[in-house]
ZAKEZA-600567 format. One record per residue (C-alpha): residue in three letters; chain; x, y negated, z negated; residue number from 1. Coordinates in steps of 0.001 Angstrom, whole numbers. Layout:
ZAKEZA-600567
+------+-------+---------+---------+---------+------+
| pati | vovex |      px |      py |      pz | base |
+------+-------+---------+---------+---------+------+
|  ALA |     A |       X |       Y |       Z |  NUM |
...
+------+-------+---------+---------+---------+------+
end
This chain:
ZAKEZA-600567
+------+-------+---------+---------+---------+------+
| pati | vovex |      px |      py |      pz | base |
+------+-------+---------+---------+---------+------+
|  UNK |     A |   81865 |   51127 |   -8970 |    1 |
|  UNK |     A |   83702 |   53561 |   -7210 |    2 |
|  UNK |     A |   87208 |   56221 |   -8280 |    3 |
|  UNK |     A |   90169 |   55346 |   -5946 |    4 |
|  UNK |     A |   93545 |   57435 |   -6547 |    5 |
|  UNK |     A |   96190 |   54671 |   -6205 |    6 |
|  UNK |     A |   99517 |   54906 |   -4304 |    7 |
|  UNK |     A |  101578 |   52489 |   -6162 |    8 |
|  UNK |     A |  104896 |   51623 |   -2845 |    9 |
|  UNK |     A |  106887 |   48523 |   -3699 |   10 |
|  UNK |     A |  106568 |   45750 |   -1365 |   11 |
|  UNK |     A |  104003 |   47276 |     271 |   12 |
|  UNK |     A |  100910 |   45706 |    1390 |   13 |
|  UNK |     A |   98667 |   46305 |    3303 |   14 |
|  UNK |     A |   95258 |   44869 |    4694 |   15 |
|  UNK |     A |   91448 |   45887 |    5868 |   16 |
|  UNK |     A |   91325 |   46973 |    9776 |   17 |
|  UNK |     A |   95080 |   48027 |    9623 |   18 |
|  UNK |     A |   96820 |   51424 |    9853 |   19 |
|  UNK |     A |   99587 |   52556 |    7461 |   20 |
|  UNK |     A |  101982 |   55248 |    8232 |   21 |
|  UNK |     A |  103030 |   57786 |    5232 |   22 |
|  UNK |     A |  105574 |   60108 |    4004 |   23 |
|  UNK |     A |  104786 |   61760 |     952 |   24 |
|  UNK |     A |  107597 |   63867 |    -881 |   25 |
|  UNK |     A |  107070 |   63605 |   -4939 |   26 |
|  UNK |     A |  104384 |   66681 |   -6155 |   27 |
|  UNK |     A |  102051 |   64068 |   -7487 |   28 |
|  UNK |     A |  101773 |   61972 |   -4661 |   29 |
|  UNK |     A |  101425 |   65026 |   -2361 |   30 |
|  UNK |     A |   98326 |   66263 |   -4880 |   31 |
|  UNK |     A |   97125 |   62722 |   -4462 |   32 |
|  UNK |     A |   96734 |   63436 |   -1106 |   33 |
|  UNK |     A |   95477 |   66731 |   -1229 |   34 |
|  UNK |     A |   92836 |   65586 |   -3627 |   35 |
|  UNK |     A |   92001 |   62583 |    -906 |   36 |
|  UNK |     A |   91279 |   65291 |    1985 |   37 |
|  UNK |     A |   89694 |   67906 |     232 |   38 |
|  UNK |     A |   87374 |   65252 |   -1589 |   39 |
|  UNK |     A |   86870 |   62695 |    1767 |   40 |
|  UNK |     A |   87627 |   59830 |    -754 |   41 |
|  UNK |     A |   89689 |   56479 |    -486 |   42 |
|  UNK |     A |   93276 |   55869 |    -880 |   43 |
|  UNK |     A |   94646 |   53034 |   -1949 |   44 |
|  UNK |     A |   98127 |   51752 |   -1440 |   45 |
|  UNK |     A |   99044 |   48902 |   -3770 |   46 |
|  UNK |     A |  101880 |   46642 |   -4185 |   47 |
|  UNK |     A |  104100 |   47123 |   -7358 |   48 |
|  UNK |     A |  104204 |   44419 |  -10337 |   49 |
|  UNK |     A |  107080 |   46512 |  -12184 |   50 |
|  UNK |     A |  109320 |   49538 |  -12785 |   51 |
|  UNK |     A |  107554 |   51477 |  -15330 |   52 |
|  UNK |     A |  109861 |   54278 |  -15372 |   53 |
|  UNK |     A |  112969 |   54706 |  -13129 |   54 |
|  UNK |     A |  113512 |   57294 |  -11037 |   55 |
|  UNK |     A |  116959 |   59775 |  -11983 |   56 |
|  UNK |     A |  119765 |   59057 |  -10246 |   57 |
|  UNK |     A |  121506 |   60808 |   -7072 |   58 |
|  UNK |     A |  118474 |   63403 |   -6537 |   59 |
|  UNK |     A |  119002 |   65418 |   -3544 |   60 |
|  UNK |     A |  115889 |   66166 |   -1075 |   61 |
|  UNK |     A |  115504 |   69465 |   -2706 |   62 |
|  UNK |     A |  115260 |   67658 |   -6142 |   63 |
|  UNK |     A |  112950 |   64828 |   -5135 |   64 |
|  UNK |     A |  110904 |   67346 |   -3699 |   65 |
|  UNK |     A |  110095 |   69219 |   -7198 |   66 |
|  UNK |     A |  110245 |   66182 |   -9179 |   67 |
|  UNK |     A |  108372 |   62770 |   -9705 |   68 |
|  UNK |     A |  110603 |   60088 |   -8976 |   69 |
|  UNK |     A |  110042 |   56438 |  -10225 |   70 |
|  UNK |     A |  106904 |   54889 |  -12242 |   71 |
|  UNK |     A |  105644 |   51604 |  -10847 |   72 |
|  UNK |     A |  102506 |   49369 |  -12321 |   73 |
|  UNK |     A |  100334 |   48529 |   -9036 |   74 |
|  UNK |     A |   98736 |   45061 |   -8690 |   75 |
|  UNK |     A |   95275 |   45428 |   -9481 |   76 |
|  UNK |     A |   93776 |   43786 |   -5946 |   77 |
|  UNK |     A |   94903 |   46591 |   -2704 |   78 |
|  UNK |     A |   93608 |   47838 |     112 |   79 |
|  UNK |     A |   92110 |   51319 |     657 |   80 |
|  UNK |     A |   91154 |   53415 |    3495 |   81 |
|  UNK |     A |   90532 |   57837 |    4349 |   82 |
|  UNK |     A |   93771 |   59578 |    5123 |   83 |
|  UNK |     A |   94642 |   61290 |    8445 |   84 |
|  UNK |     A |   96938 |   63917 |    7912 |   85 |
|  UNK |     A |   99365 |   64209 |   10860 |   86 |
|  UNK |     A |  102244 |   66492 |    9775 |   87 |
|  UNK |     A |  103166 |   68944 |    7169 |   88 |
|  UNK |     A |  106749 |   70362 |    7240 |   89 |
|  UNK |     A |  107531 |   73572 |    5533 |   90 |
|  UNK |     A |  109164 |   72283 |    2702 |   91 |
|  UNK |     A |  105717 |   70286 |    1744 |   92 |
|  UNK |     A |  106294 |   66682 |    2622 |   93 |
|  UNK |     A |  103141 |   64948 |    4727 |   94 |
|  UNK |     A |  102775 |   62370 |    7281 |   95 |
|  UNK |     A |   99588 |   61254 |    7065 |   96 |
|  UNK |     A |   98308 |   57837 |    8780 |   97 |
|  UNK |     A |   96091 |   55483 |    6633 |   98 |
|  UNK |     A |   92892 |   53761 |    8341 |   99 |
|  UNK |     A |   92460 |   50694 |    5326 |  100 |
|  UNK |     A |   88937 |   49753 |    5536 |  101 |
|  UNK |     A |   87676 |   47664 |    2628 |  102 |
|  UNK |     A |   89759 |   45991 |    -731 |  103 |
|  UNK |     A |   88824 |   46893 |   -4048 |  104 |
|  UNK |     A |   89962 |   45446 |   -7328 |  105 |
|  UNK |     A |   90954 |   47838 |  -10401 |  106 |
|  UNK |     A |   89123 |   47621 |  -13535 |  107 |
|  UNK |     A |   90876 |   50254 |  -15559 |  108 |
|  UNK |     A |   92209 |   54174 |  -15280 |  109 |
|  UNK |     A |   89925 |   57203 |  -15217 |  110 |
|  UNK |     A |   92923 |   59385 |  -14570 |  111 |
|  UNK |     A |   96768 |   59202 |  -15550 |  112 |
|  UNK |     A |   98006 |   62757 |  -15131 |  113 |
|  UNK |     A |   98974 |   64385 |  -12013 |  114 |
|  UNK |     A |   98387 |   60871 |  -10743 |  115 |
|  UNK |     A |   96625 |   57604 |  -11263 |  116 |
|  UNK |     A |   92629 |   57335 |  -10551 |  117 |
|  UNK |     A |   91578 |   53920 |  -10958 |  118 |
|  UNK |     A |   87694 |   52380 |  -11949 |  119 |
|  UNK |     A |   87522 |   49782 |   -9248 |  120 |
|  UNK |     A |   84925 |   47610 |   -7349 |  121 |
|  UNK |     A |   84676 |   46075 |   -4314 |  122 |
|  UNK |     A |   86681 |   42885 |   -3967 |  123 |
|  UNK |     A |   84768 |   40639 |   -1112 |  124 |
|  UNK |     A |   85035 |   37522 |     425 |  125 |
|  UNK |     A |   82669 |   34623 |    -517 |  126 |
|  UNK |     A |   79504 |   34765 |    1707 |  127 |
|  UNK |     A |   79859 |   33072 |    5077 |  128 |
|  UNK |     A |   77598 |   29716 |    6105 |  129 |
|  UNK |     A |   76080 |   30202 |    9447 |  130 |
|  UNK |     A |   77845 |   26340 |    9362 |  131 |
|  UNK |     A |   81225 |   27767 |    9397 |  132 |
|  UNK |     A |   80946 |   30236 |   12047 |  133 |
|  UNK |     A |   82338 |   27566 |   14771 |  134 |
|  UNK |     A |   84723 |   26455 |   12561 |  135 |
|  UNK |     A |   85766 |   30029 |   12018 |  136 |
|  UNK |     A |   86153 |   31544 |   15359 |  137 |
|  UNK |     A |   87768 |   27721 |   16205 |  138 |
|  UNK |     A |   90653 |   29049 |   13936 |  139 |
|  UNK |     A |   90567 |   32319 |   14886 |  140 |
|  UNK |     A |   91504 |   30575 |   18560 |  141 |
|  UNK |     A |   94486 |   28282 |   17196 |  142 |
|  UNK |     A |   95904 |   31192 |   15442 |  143 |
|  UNK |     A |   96093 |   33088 |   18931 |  144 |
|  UNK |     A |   97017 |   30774 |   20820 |  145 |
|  UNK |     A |  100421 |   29983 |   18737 |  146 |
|  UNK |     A |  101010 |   33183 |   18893 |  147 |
|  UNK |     A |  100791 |   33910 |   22112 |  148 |
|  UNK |     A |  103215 |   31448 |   22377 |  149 |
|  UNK |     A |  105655 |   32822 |   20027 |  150 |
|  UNK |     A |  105599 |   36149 |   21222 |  151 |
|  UNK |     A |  105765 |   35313 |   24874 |  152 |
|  UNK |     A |  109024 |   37533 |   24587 |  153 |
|  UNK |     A |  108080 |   40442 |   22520 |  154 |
|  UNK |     A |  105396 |   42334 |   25393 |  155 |
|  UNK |     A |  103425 |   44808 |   23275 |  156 |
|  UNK |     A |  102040 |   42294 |   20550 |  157 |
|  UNK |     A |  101816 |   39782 |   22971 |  158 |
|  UNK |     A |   99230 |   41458 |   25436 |  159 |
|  UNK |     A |   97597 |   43293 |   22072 |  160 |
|  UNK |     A |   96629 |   40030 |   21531 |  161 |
|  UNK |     A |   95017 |   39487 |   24973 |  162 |
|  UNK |     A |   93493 |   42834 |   24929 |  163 |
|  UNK |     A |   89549 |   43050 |   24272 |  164 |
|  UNK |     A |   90021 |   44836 |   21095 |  165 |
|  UNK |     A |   91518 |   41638 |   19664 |  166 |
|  UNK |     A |   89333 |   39143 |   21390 |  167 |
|  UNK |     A |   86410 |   40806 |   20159 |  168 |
|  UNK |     A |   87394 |   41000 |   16400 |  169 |
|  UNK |     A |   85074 |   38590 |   14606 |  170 |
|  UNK |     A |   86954 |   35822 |   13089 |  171 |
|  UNK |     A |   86736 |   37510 |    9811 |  172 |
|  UNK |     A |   87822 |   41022 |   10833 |  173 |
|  UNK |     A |   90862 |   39000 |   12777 |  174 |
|  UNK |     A |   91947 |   37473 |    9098 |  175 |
|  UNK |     A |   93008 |   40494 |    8205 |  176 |
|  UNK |     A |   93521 |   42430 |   10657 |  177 |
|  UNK |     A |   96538 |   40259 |   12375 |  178 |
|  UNK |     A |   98677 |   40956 |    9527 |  179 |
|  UNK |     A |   99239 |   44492 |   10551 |  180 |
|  UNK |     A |  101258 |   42852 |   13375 |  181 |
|  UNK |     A |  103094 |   39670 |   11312 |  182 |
|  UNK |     A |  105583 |   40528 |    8068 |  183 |
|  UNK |     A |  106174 |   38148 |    5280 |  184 |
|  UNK |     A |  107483 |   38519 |    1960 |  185 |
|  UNK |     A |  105663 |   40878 |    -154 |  186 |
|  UNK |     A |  104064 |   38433 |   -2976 |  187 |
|  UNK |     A |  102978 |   36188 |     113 |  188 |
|  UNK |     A |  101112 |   38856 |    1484 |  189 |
|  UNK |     A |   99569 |   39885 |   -1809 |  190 |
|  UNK |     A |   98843 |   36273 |   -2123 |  191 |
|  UNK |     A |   97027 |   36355 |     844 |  192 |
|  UNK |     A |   95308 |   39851 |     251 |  193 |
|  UNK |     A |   93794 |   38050 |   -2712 |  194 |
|  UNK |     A |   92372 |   35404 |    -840 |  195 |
|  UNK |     A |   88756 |   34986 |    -964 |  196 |
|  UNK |     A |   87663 |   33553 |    3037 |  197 |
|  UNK |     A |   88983 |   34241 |    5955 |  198 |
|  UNK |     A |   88921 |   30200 |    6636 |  199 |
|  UNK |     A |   91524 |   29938 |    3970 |  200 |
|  UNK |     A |   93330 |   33045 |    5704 |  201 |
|  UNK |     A |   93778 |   31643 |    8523 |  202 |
|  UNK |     A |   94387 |   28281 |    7914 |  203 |
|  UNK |     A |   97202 |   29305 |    5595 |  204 |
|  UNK |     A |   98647 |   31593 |    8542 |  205 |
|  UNK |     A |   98474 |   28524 |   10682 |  206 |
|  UNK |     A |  100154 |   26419 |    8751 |  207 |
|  UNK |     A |  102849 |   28890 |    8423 |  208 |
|  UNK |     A |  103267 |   28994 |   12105 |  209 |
|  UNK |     A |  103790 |   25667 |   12498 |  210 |
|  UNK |     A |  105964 |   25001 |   10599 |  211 |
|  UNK |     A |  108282 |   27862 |   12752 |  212 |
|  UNK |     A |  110007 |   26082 |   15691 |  213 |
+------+-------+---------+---------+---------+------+
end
């Protein structure tokens, strides 16, 4: 079992092997942060189920900076990863880079107050049979090919995709890791976070871009 603080972003989600960019503004968030660096420990950035509390209305910069704004209830499976700090400007607000690395699942809160620290454990993929590898890295090559296809127009995905660093992702690293580059709606990508193989990953991604014309 292992402490995460929790980032709670509406539809936000985000997946192992990506990067997410971040601004941080509200005090809490920014001592979530601060706590992250000083400590070397996870972050995680969840999706949002609800409003909890909203956030005041018409708030300057100057007030959103000294104030928390709205209170959101996370989904319980997210993505977590160690915090780069980029940028701080002098009125306080970071831009920080997050490298996600592994997902965890949330069990319950240690910690409410400045911010959220959540009991979680590792959420994993059912064990792969030295059976499916073919099958795997057979999907991992449909998937790439269509898009290679599709993105014949847009340049900088479309030679990422040729590039060694993607060729050599195993087929399991790949399942996640090509949604950093591909947006859907925010439930379908926590549906797909929560998936449990990357053969159902992919195959679901597939079928997705087929059906595209």
């Amino acid at each position: 079992m292992v402490k995460i603080p929790v980032f709670p972003i509406p539809n936000c989600v985000t997946f192992p092997g990506t990067t997410f960019p971040l601004h941080v503004f509200e005090p809490r968030y920014r001592s979530m942060i601060d706590y992250c660096l000083e400590n070397d420990v996870l972050l995680g950035i969840a999706h949002t189920q609800k409003v909890v509390r909203d956030a005041k209305p018409d708030q300057s910069l100057e007030d959103a900076l000294q104030s928390n704004q709205a209170t959101y209830k996370p989904f319980p499976v997210f993505s977590a990863g160690r915090c780069e700090l980029i940028k701080t400007l002098d009125d306080g607000r970071l831009y920080l880079q997050v490298h996600m690395e592994s997902r965890f699942l949330a069990l319950g809160e240690e910690q409410t107050l400045p911010f959220t620290i959540c009991r979680c454990e590792a959420f994993v993929d059912r064990p792969i049979e030295p059976s499916q590898s073919e099958e795997l890295n057979l999907l991992k090559e449909k998937v790439t090919t269509r898009l290679l296809a599709m993105t014949s127009g847009v340049p900088d995905i479309h030679n990422l995709l040729k590039s060694e660093k993607w060729t050599s992702k195993s087929a399991s690293d790949f399942s996640f890791a090509i949604f950093g580059l591909l947006q859907f709606e925010p439930e379908l990508q926590q549906d797909i976070l929560e998936m449990t193989s990357a053969k159902e990953r992919m195959n679901y991604l597939l079928g997705m871009l087929n059906k595209k014309p």
